[in-house]
Structures are given as structure tokens and as C-alpha cells.
Backbone bond lengths (Angstrom), bond angles and torsions (degrees), N, CA, C in turn:
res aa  C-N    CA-C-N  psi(-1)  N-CA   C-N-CA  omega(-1)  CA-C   N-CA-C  phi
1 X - - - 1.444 - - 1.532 108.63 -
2 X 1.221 123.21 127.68 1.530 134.64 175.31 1.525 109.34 -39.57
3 X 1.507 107.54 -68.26 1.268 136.33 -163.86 1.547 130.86 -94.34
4 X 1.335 134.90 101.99 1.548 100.00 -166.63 1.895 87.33 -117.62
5 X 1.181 124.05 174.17 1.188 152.04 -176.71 1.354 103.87 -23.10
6 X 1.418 144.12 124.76 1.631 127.06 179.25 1.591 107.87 -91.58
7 X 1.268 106.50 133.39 2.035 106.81 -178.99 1.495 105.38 -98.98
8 X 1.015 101.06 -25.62 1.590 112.04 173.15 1.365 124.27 -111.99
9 X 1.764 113.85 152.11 1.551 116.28 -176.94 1.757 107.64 -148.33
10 X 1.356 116.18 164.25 1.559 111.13 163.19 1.129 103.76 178.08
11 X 1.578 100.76 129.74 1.287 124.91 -174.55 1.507 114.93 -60.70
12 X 1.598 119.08 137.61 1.517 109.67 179.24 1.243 111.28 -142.94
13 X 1.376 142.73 152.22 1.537 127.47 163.29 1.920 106.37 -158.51
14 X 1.358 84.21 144.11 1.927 102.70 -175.22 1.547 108.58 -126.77
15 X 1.170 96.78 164.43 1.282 137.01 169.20 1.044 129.07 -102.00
16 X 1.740 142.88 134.04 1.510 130.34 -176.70 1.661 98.74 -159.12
17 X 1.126 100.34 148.24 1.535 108.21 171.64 1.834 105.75 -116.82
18 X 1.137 124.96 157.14 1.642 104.81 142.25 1.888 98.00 -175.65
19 X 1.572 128.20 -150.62 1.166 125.02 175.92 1.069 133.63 -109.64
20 X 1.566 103.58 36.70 1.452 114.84 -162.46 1.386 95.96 -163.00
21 X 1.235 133.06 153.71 2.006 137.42 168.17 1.527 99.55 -61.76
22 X 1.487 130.12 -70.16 0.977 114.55 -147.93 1.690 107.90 -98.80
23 X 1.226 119.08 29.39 1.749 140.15 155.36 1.807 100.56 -99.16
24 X 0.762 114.72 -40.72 1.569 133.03 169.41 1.950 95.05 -40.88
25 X 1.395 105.26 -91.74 1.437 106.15 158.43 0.995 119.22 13.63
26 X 1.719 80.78 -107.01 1.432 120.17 -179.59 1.863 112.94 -15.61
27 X 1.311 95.33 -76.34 1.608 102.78 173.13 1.507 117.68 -39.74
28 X 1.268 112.85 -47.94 1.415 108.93 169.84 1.013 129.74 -33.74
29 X 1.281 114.52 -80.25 1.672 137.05 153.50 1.369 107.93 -29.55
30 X 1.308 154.61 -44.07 0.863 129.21 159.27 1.400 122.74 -66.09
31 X 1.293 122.74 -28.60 1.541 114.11 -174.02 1.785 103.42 -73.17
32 X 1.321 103.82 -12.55 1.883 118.58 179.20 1.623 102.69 -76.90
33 X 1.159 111.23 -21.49 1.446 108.87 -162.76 1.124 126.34 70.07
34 X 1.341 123.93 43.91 0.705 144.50 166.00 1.681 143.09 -153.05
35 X 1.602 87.98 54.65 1.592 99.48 -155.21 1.607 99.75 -111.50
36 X 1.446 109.41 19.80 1.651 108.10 171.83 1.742 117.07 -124.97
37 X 1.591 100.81 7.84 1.199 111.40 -173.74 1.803 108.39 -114.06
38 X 1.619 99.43 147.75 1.638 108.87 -177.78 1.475 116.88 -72.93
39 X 1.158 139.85 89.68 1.383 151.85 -144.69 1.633 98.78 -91.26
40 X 1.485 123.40 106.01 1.007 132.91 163.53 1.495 137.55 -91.93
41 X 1.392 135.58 90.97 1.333 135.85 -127.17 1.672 94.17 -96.48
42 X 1.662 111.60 106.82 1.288 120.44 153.83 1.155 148.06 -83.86
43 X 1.159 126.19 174.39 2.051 105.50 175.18 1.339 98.69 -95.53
44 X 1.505 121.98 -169.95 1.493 124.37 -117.37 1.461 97.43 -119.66
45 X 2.168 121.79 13.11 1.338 97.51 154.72 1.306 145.02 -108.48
46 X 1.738 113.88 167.86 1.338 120.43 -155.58 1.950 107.55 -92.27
47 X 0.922 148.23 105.89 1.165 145.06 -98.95 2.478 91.09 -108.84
48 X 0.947 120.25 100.76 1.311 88.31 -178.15 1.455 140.71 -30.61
49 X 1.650 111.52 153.24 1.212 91.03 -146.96 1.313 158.73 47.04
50 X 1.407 109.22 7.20 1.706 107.06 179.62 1.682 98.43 -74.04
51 X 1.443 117.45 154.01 1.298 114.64 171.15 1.401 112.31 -122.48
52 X 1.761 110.71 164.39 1.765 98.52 -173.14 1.664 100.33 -80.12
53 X 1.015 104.14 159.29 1.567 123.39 -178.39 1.983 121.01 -161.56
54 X 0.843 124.14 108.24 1.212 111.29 173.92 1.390 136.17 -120.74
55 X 1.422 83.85 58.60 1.737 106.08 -177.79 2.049 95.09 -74.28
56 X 1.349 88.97 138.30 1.254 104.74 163.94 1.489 132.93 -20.05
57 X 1.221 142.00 126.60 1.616 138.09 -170.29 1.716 85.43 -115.24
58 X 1.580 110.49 135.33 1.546 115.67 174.15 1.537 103.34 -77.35
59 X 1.659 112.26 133.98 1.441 102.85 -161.74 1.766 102.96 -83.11
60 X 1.372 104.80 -171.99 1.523 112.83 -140.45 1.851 128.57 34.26
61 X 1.178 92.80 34.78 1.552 100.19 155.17 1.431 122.05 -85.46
62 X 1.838 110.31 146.45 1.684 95.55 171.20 1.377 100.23 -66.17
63 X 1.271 119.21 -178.22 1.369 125.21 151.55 1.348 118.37 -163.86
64 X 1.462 126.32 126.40 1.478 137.00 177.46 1.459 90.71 -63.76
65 X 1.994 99.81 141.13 1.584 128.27 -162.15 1.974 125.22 -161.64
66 X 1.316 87.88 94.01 1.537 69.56 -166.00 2.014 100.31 -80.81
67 X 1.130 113.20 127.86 1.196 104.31 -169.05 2.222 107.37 -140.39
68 X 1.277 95.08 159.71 1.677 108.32 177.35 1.154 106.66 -114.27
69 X 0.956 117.12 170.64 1.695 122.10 173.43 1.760 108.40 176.56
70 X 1.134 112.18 151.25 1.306 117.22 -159.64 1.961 104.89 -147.09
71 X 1.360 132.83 118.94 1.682 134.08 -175.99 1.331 108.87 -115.06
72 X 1.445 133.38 107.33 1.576 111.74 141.71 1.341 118.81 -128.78
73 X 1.267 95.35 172.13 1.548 112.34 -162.56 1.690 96.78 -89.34
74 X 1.142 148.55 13.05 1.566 128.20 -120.19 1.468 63.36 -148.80
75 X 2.047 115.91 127.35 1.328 123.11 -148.56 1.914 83.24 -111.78
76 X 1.045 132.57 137.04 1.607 132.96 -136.58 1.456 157.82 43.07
77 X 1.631 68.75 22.95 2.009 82.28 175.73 1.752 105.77 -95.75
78 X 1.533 112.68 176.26 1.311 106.32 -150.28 1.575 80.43 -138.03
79 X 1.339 134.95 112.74 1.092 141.62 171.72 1.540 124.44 -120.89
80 X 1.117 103.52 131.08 1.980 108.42 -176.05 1.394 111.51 -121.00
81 X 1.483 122.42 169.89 1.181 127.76 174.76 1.513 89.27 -153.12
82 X 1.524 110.24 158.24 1.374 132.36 -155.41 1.490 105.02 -142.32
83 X 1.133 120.72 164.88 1.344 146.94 175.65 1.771 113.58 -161.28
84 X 1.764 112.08 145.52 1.173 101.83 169.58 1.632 87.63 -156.56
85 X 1.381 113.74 160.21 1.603 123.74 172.29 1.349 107.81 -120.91
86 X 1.288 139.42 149.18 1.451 133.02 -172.58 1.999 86.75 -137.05
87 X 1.372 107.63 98.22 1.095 124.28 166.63 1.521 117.46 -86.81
88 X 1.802 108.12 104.10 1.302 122.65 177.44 1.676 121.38 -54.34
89 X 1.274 101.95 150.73 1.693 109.61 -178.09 1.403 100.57 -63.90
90 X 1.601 116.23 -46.69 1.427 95.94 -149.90 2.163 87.61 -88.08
91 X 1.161 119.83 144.90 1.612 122.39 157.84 1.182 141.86 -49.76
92 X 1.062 106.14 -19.50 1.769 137.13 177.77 1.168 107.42 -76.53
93 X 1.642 132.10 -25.05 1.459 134.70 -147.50 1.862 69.90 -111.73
94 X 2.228 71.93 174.50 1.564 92.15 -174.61 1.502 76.74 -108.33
95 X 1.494 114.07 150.07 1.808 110.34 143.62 1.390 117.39 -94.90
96 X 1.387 97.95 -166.71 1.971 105.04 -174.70 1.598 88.59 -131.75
97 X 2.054 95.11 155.55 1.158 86.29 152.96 1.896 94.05 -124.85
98 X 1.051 100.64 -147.37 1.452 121.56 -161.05 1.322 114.42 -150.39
99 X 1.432 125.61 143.88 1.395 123.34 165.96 1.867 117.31 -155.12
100 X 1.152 104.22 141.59 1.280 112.99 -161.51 1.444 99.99 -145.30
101 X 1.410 118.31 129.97 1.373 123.78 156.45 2.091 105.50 -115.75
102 X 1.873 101.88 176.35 1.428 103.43 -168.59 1.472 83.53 -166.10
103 X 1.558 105.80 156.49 1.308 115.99 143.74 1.541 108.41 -85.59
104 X 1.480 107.94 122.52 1.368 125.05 -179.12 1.591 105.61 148.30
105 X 1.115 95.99 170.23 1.988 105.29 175.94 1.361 104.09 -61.11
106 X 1.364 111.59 164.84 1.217 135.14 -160.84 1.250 104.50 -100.25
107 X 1.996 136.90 -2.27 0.972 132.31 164.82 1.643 111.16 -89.75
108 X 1.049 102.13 -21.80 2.106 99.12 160.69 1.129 109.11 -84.71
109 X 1.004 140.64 -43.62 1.894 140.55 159.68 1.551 106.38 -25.45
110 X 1.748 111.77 -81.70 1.388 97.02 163.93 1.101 135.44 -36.93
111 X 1.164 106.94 -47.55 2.009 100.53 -154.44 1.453 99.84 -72.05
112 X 1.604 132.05 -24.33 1.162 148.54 -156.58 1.877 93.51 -85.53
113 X 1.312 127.49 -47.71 1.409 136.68 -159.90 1.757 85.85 -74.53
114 X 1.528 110.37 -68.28 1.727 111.68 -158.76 1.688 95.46 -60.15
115 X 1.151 128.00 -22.63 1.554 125.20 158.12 1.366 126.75 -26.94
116 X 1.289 94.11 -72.11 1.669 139.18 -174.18 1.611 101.19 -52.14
117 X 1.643 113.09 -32.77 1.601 116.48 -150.05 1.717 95.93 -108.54
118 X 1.426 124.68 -6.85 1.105 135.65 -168.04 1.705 110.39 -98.80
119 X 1.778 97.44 -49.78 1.803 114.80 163.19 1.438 105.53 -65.04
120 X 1.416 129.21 -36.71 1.658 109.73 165.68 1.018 127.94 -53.96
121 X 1.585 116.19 -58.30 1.373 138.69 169.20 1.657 121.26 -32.67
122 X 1.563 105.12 -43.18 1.173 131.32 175.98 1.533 109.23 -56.61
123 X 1.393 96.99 -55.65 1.732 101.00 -176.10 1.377 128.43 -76.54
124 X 1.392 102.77 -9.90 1.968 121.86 172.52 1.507 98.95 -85.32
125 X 1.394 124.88 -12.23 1.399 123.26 -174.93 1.652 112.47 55.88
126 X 1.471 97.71 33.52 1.657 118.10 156.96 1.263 136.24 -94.18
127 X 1.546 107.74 113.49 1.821 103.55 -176.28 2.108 103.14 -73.73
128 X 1.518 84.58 142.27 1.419 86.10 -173.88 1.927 99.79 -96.67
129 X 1.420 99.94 155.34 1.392 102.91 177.52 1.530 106.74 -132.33
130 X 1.146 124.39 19.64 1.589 146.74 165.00 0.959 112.98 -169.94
131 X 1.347 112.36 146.18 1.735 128.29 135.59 1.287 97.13 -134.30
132 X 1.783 94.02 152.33 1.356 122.65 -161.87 1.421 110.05 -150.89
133 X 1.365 121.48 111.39 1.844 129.29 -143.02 1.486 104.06 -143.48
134 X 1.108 114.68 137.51 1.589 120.16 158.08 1.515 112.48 -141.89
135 X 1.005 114.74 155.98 1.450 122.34 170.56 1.845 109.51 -149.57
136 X 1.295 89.78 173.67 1.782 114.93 -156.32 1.671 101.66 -126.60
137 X 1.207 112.10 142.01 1.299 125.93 177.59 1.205 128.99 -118.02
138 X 1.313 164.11 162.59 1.157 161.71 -178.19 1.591 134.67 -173.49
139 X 1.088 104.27 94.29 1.829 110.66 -175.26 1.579 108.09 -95.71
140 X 1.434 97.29 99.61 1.506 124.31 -165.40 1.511 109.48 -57.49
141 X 1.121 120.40 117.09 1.514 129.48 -180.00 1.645 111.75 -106.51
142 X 0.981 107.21 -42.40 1.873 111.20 165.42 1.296 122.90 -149.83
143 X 1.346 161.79 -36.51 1.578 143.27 75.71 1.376 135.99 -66.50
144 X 1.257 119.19 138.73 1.804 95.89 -163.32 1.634 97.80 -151.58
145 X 1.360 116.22 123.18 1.254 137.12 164.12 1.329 129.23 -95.92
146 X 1.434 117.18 143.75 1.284 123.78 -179.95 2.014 91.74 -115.81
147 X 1.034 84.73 157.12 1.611 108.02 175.89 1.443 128.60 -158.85
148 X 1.558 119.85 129.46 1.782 121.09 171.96 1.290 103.02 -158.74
149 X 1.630 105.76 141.10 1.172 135.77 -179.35 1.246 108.26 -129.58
150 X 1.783 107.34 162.13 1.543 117.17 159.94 1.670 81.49 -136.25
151 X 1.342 101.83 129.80 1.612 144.50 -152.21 2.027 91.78 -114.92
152 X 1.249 94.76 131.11 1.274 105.36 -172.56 1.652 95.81 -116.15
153 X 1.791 120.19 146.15 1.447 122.30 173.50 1.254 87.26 -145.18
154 X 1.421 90.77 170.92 1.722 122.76 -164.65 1.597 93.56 -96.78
């Protein structure tokens, strides 16, 4: 099996400019720290019991990623991407996270994602006992990406 259960997670998010969309990215992910690792895009649950940790991942690893990301070319626009995790009270449960990007600042990005992670939460009929969010900003000067993940390890 490729993949087994993730115990660990940590939230990350970048910024990148460059002359192309997917150098744009690229840059992101690296300013995320995470621009040497194989980014595997999952859906949005938080695995029971996994805890945050952000010990180092050896690069060229795959790695399960629930992640947003947002590119434009349009030289003063203001673009964000978001992440949030809604870590349940009880330990036994799985949580969710969420991800949302926008053209706009990265403080409506957030507030809009930990939203998003509260109405899930809501609908699993799970009391939350965290959320835990970052987001990325970007005022596009010649291509410009926003990027955020919560990064899953073994």
C-alpha cells in the first residue's frame, strides 16, 4: 500500500511570483517549504488522533496534502489561499480541514475557510476543540501565486 494512515500534520502557506503560472507555483511552494516534496492532493479529513508536528519530511517524498492555491496574471491584484483544521473534542473522532482561496486579502480568505470548518463540524454533529488556520497573500507584480496546505507525515 502507498499510503498508510497519517499521525502527523502542519499547517503551511507561500507566496511566489515568477514569468510563467506554474513557476508562479512553484515559488510558492517553496516559500511554504515545501518545494522539494511530491504533493499529493487529498480531501479534507483530519485523521483521529493525528497530531501537529513539523518535523522535517525527507525531500522527494510523496506526501498526502489537502491544499488551495490560487494564480493570476493581473499585475495588482491581491490573491490569498487559506487552510483551516477543526480539531474535535472527543479523540476518537476524525476532524476536517478546509481550504479556500479568493481574490482579496488573506484576512477574508481566513475568516471565510475557519467558517467553512465550523459548518462541517456542525454537520458531523462534532464539538470542535480547535481550529488551526493560516493563509498566504499575494499582490501580483508579474505572475503571482498564493498557496496553503496542511501536510500530512508518517
Amino acid at each position: 500500500m502507498l499510503f498508510t494512515r497519517p499521525v502527523r500534520f502542519f499547517l503551511t502557506c507561500g507566496r511566489g511570483e515568477a514569468s510563467t503560472p506554474l513557476g508562479a507555483f512553484d515559488a510558492a511552494l517553496w516559500d511554504a517549504g515545501v518545494g522539494d516534496l511530491n504533493l499529493v492532493k487529498v480531501s479534507s479529513i483530519l485523521p483521529p488522533g493525528c497530531r501537529e508536528d513539523t518535523s522535517p519530511i525527507h525531500a522527494g517524498s510523496i506526501v498526502p496534502c489537502a491544499y488551495a492555491y490560487i494564480i493570476s496574471e493581473i499585475p495588482g491584484e491581491i490573491i490569498s489561499a487559506a487552510v483551516a483544521v477543526g480539531i474535535p473534542e472527543e479523540a476518537e473522532q476524525a476532524g476536517l480541514i478546509m481550504e479556500f482561496s479568493t481574490r482579496g486579502p488573506k484576512e477574508e480568505a481566513e475568516r471565510i475557510v475557519r467558517r467553512m470548518v465550523e459548518e462541517g463540524m456542525a454537520l458531523r454533529r462534532r464539538t470542535i476543540k480547535e481550529i488551526k488556520s493560516c493563509a498566504a497573500e499575494c499582490k501580483v507584480s508579474r505572475i503571482g501565486a498564493a498557496f496553503a496546505a496542511v501536510i500530512f507525515g508518517p
